[in-house]
N, C-alpha and C positions, 0 to 999 in steps of 0.2 A: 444613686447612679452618678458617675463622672460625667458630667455635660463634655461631647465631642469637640467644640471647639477648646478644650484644658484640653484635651488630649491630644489634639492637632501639632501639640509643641513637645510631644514627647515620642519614643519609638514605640510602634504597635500596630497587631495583623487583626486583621477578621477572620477569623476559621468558621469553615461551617461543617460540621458534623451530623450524620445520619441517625437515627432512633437507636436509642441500648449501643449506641458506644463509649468507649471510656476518657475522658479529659482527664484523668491520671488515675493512679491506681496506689490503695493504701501501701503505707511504706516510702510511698517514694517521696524525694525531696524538691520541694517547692522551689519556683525556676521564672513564675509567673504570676501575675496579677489579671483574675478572669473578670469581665461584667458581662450580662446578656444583653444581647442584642431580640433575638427571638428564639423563643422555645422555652425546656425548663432542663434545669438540673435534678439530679437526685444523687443524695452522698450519703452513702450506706457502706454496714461490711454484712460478712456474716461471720460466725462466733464456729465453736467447735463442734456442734448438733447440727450447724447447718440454717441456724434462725438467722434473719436479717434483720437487722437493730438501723435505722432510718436516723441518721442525725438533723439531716435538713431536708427542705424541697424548697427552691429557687424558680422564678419562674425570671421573664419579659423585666428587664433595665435592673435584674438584682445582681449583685458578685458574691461570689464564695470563694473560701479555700484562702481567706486574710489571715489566721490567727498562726499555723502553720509559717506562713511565709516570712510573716511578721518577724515569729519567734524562732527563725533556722531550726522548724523543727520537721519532723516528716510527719505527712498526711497520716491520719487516724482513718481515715475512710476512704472507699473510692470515691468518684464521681462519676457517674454516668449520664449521660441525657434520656429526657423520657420521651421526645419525638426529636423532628430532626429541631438543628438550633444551633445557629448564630453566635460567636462568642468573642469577644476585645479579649487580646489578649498583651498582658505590658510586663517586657521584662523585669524582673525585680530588681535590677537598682534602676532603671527606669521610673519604677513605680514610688521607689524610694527619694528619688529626687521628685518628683509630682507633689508628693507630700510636704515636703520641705518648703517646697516653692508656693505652698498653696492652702495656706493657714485653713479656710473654710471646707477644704476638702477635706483638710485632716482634722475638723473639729466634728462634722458629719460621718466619717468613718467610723470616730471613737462612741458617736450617739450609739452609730448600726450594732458595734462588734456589743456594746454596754446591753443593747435590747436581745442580744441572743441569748448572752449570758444571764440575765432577768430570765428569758423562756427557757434555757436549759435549767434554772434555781424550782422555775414554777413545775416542769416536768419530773424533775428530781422528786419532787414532795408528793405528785400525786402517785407515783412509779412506786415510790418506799411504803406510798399509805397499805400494801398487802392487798387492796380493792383495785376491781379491774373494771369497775363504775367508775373512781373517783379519779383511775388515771385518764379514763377518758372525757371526763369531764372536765379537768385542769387545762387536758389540749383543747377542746369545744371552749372554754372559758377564753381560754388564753387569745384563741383566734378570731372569737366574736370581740374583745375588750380593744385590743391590742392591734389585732392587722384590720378591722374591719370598723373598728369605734361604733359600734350597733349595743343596744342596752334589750328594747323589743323583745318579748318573749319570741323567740320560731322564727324570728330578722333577720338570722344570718347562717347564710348556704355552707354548709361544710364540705369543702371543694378538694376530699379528697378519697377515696377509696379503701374500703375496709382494709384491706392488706397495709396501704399507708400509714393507717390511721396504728393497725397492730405494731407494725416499725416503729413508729414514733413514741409508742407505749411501750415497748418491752412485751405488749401481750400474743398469743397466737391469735391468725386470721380464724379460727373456729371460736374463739371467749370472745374476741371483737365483734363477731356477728352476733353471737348470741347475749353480748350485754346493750348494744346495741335496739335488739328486740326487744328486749326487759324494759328498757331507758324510754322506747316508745308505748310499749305497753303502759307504762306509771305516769305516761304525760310530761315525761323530764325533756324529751323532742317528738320531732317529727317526721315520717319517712313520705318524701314527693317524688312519685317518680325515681324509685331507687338512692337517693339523694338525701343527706340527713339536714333536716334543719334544726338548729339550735337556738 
């Protein structure tokens, strides 16, 4: 997250927006630099059958929608918010100059955007492995190691929703439930209160 006082010296609004609205819409061309204040994001499409394929989910002091802006290219996905939520929003050569001016912010950016692409490499592999265990184990992996630095067998809370979890795998919410069930049945996790722990 941009600390508010770097931001103080640049141009930018606070928008706040209601549940399941959109902060842009695939296709379109990037015009802004978002960070959260509160709430969360989700940035998904859906494909020609109608499935929704989840690229990210953003919550409280994260940004999205860098790589696009970055590169003048147009958004691959929407964004939507999944309750209401608070959003910085910095024009882009606004943002553009922030960076320039601001070696450490732009050395933290390149970490963020460097660890997406690591969990988009690690989701690729478990996606292609044909197993609809192992892709979900890659994301279970990736968010115990990675966002959560938890080693503990059943440590760390998977803090998001079967349908989520399908988006972010490529797989349908009916093989997510039911690998899911298997993965607890084998002792690979555990279900608390509706709630997977890993």
């Amino acid at each position: 997250m941009i600390n508010q006082e770097i931001l103080k010296h640049y141009n930018f609004k606070i928008i706040d927006y209601n549940k399941e609205e959109y902060v842009f819409e695939k296709g379109a061309l990037p015009r802004y630099y978002f960070q959260i204040i509160s709430g969360g994001i989700k940035m998904s499409y859906y494909n020609e059958k109608g499935n929704e394929f989840i690229q990210g989910i953003f919550g409280k002091d994260k940004s999205f929608g860098e790589p696009p802006l970055l590169a003048n290219l147009t958004y691959p996905a929407n964004a939507i918010t999944l309750r209401k939520t608070s959003i910085i929003k910095i024009p882009k050569e606004d943002f553009e100059r922030l960076l320039l001016e601001n070696q450490e912010v732009h050395i933290n950016l390149t970490k963020k955007l460097s660890k997406r692409l690591y969990f988009k490499a690690v989701m690729a592999n478990g996606i292609t492995s044909n197993s609809a265990e192992e892709a979900i184990l890659s994301l279970f992996d990736y968010i115990k190691t990675n966002v959560h630095n938890k080693s503990a067998p059943f440590s760390c809370k998977i803090d998001l929703t079967r349908k989520n979890i399908a988006g972010l795998t490529g797989l349908t919410t009916e093989t997510t439930i039911r690998k899911i069930k298997e993965m607890e049945a084998n002792k690979r996790l555990k279900i608390i209160d509706s709630k997977v722990y890993y």
